[in-house]
Rosetta silent file (secondary structure, phi, psi, omega in degrees, C-alpha in Angstrom):
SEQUENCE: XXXXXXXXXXXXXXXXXXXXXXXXXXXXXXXXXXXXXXXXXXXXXXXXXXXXXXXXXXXXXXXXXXXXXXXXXXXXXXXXXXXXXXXXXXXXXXXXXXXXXXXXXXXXXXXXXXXXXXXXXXXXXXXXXXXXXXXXXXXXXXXXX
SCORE:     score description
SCORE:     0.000 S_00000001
   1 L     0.000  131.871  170.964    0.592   18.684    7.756 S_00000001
   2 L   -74.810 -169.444  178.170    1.974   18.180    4.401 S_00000001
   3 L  -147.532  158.681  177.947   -0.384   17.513    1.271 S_00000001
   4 L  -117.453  147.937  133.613    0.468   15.141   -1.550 S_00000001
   5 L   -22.160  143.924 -165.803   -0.114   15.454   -5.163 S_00000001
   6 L   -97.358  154.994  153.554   -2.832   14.250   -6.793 S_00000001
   7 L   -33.164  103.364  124.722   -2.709   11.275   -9.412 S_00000001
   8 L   -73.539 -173.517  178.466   -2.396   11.289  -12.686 S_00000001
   9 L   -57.838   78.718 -171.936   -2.228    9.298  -15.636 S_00000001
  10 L   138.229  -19.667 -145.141    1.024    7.453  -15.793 S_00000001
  11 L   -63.211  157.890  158.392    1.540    7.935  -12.342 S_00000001
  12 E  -112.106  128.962  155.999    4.031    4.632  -10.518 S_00000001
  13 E  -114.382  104.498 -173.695    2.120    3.519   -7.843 S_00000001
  14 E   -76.567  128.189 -179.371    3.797    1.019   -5.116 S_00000001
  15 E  -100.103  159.127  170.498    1.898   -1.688   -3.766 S_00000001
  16 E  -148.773 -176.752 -173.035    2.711   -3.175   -0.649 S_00000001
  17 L  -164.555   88.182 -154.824    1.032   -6.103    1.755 S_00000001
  18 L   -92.120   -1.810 -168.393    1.919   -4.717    5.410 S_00000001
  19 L  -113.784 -108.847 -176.270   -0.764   -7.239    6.604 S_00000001
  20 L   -76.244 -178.211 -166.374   -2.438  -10.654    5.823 S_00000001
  21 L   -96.761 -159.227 -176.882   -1.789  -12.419    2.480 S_00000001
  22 L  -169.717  161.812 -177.100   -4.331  -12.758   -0.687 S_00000001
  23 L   -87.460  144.435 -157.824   -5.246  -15.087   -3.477 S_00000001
  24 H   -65.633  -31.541 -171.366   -3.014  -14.355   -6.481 S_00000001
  25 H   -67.127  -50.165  176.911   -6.700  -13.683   -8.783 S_00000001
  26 H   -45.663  -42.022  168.537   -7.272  -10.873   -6.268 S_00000001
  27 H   -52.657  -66.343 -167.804   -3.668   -9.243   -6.612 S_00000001
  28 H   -59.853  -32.069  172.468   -4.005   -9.667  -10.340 S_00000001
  29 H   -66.244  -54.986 -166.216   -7.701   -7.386  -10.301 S_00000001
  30 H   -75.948   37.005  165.896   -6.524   -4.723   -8.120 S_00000001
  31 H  -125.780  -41.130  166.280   -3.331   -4.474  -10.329 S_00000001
  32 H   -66.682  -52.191 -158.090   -6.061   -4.275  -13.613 S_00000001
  33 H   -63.437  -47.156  175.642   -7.583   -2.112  -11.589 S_00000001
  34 H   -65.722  -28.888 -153.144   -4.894    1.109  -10.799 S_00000001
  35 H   -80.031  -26.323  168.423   -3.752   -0.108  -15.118 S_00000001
  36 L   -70.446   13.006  149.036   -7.433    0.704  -15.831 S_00000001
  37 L  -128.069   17.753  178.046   -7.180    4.171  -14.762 S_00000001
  38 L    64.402   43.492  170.018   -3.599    4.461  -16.424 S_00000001
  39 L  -115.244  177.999 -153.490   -1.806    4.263  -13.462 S_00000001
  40 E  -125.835  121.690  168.821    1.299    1.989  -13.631 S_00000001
  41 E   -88.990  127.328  160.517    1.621   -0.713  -10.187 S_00000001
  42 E  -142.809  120.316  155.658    4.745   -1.880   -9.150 S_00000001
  43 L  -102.689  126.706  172.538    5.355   -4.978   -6.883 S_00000001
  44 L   -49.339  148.465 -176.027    7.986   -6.985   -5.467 S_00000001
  45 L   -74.005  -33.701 -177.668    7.842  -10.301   -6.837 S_00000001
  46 L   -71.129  -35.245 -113.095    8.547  -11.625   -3.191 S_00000001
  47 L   -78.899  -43.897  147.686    5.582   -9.397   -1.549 S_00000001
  48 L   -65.693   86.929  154.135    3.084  -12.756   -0.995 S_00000001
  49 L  -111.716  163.448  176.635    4.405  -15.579    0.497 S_00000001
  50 L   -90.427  121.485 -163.612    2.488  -17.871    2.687 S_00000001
  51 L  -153.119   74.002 -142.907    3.689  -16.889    6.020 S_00000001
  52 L    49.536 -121.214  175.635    0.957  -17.860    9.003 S_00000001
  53 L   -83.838  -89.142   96.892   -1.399  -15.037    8.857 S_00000001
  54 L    75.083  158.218 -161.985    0.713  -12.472    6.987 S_00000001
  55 L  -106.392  -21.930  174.582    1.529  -12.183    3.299 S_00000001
  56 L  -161.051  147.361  137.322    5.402  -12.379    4.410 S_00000001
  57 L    15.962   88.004  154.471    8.073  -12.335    7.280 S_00000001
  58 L    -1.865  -53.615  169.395    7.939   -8.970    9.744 S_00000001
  59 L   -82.327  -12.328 -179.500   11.102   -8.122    8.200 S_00000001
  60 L   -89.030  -28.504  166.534   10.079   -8.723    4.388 S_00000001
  61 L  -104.163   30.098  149.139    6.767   -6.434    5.001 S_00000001
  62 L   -93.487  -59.903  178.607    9.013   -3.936    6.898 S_00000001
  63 L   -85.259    0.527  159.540   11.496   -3.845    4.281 S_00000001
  64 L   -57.050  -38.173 -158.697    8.349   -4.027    1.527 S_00000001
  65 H   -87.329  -19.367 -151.120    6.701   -1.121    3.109 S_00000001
  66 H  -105.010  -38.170 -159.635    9.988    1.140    3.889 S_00000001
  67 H   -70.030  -50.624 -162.896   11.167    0.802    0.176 S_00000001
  68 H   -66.614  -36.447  176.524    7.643    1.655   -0.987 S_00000001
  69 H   -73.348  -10.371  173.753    7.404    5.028    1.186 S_00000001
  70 H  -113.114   -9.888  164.908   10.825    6.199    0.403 S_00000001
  71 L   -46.337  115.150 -176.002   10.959    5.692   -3.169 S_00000001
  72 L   -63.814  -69.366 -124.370   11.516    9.115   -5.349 S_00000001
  73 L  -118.437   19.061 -176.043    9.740    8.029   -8.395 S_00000001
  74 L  -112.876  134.284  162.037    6.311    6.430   -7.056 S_00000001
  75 L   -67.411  -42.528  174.528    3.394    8.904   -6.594 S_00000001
  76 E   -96.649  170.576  129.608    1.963    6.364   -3.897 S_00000001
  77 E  -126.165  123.950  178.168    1.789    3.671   -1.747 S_00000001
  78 E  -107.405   85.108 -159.193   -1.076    1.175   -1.975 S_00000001
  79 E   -80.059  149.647  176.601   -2.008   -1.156    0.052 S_00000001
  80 L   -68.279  -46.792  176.481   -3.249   -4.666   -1.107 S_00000001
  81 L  -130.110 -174.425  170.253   -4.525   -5.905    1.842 S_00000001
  82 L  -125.250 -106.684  178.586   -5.230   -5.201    5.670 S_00000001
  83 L    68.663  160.237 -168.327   -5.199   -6.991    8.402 S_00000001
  84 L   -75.568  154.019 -164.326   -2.894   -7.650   11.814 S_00000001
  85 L   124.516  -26.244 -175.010    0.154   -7.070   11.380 S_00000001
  86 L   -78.845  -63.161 -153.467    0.766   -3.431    9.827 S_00000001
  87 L   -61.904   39.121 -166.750    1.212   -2.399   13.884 S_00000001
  88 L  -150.530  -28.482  174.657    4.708   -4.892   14.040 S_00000001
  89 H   -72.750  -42.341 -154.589    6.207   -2.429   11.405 S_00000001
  90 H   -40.535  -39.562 -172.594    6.088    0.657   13.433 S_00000001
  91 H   -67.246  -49.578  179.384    9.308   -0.055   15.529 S_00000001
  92 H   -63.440   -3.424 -166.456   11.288   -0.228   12.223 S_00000001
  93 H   -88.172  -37.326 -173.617    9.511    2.596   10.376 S_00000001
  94 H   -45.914  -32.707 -178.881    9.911    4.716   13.419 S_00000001
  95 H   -73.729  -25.294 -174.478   13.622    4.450   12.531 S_00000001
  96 L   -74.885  150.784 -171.500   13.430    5.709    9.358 S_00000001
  97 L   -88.759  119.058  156.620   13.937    8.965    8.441 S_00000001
  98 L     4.104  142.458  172.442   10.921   11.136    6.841 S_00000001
  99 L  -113.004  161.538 -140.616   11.448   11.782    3.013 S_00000001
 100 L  -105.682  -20.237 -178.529   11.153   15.720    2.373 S_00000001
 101 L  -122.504  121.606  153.612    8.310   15.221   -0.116 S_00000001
 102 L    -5.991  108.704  153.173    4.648   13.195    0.660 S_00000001
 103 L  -103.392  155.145  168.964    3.092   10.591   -1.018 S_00000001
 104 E   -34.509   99.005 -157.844   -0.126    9.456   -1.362 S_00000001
 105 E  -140.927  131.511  167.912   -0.709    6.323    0.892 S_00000001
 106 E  -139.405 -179.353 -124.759   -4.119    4.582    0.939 S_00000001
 107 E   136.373  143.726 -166.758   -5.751    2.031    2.760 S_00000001
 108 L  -157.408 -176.490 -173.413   -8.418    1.039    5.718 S_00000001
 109 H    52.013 -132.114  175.972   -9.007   -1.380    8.135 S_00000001
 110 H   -64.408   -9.168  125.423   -5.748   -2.329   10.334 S_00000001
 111 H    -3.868  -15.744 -168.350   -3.772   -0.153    8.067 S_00000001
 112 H   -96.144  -26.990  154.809   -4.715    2.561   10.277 S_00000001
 113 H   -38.128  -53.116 -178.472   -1.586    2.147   12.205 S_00000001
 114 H   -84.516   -8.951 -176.817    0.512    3.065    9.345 S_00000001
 115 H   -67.195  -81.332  166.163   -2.123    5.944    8.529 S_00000001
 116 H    11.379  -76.949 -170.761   -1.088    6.931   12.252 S_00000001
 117 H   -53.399  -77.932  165.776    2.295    6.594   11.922 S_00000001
 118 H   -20.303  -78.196  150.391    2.467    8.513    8.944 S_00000001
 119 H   -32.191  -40.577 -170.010    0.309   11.318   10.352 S_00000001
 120 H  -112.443  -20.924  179.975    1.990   11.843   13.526 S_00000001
 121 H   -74.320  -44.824 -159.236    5.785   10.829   13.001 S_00000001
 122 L  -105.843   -2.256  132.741    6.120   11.884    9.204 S_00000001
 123 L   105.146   24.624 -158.514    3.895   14.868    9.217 S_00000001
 124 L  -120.079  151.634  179.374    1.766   13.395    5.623 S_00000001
 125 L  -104.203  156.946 -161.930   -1.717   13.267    5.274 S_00000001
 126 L  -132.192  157.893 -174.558   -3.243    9.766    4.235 S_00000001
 127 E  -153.290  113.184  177.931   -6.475    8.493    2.716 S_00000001
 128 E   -62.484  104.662  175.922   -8.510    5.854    4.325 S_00000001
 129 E  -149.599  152.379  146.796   -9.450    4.272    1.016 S_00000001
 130 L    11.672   98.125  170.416  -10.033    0.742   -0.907 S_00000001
 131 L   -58.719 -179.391 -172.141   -7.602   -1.795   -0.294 S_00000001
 132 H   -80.788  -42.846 -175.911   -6.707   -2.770   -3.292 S_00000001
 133 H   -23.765  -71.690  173.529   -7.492   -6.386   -3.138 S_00000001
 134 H   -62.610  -18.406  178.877  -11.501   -5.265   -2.833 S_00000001
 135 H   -88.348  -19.577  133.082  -11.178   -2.802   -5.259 S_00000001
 136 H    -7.414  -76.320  177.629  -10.290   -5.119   -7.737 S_00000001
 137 H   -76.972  -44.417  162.942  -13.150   -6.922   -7.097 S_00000001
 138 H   -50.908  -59.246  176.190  -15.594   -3.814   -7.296 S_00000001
 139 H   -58.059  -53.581  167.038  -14.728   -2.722  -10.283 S_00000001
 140 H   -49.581  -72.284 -163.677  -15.066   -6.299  -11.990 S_00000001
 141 H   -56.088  -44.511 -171.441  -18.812   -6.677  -10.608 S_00000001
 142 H   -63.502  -55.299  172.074  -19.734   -2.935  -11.592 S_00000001
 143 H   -37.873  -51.350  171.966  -18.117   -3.892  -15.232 S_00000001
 144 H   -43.877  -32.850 -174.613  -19.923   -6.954  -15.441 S_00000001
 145 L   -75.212    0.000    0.000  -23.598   -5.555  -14.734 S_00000001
C-alpha cells in the first residue's frame, strides 16, 4: 500500500460529485470550508447539473472523477457528495492507468466503491471522511454557537 502526503496550507484540492447532486449553498460551505483551513478547492464549473438522481451524466462524473485522480498538481480528491452512482464509474476507472504517486481521496457513504477501487486496483490508501457537502455545514453550526 502506498501512503499519501499529508495536507498543508496552500495545498489544491479537487472536488468531485461521483454521486447524487447538491444545493449550490451547500457546495459554496464546503468550498469555505477546505478555504478556511487554507486549502485552495478546485471545481469544474460543469460538476452539478440536474441529472435524475446524480449531480451529472455517467460520463461527465467519470470524466470529473478521472481528471481529479490523475492530476499532478492537486494534493487530493474530495468528494462533495455520496450517494448511488460512484459504483457506474468503476468500468471506466478500471481502464485507467494508476498514477506513480498517491493522493489523498476522502469520502463515506457510497463512495466506498471508489475507496475500493482505489485500494485494490491502484494500490493507495483512502480516508473514509466528511463529504464535503456536510462538512460545510458542521463547521457553520460549530462557528455559529
Amino acid at each position: 500500500m502506498k501512503h499519501w502526503k499529508s495536507l498543508k496550507k496552500g495545498d489544491l484540492i479537487d472536488v468531485i460529485a461521483p454521486g447524487y447532486s447538491v444545493e449550490p449553498e451547500r457546495v459554496r460551505a464546503g468550498l469555505a470550508a477546505l478555504e478556511d483551513w487554507g486549502l485552495r478547492p478546485r471545481m469544474p464549473r460543469d460538476l452539478i447539473e440536474a441529472y435524475y438522481f446524480h449531480a451529472q451524466t455517467d460520463e461527465k462524473r467519470l470524466a470529473h472523477t478521472a481528471k481529479a485522480l490523475l492530476a499532478k498538481d492537486s494534493a487530493a480528491v474530495w468528494c462533495l457528495r455520496g450517494g448511488y452512482g460512484s459504483n457506474r464509474l468503476i468500468p471506466g476507472l478500471l481502464k485507467k492507468k494508476a498514477p506513480a504517486h498517491p493522493k489523498l481521496f476522502v469520502g463515506i457513504s457510497d463512495v466506498s466503491t471508489l475507496h475500493l477501487f482505489l485500494n485494490q486496483s491502484w494500490k493507495w490508501p483512502s480516508l473514509h471522511g466528511p463529504l464535503l457537502d456536510q462538512l460545510g455545514g458542521l463547521l457553520r453550526i460549530k462557528f455559529s454557537s
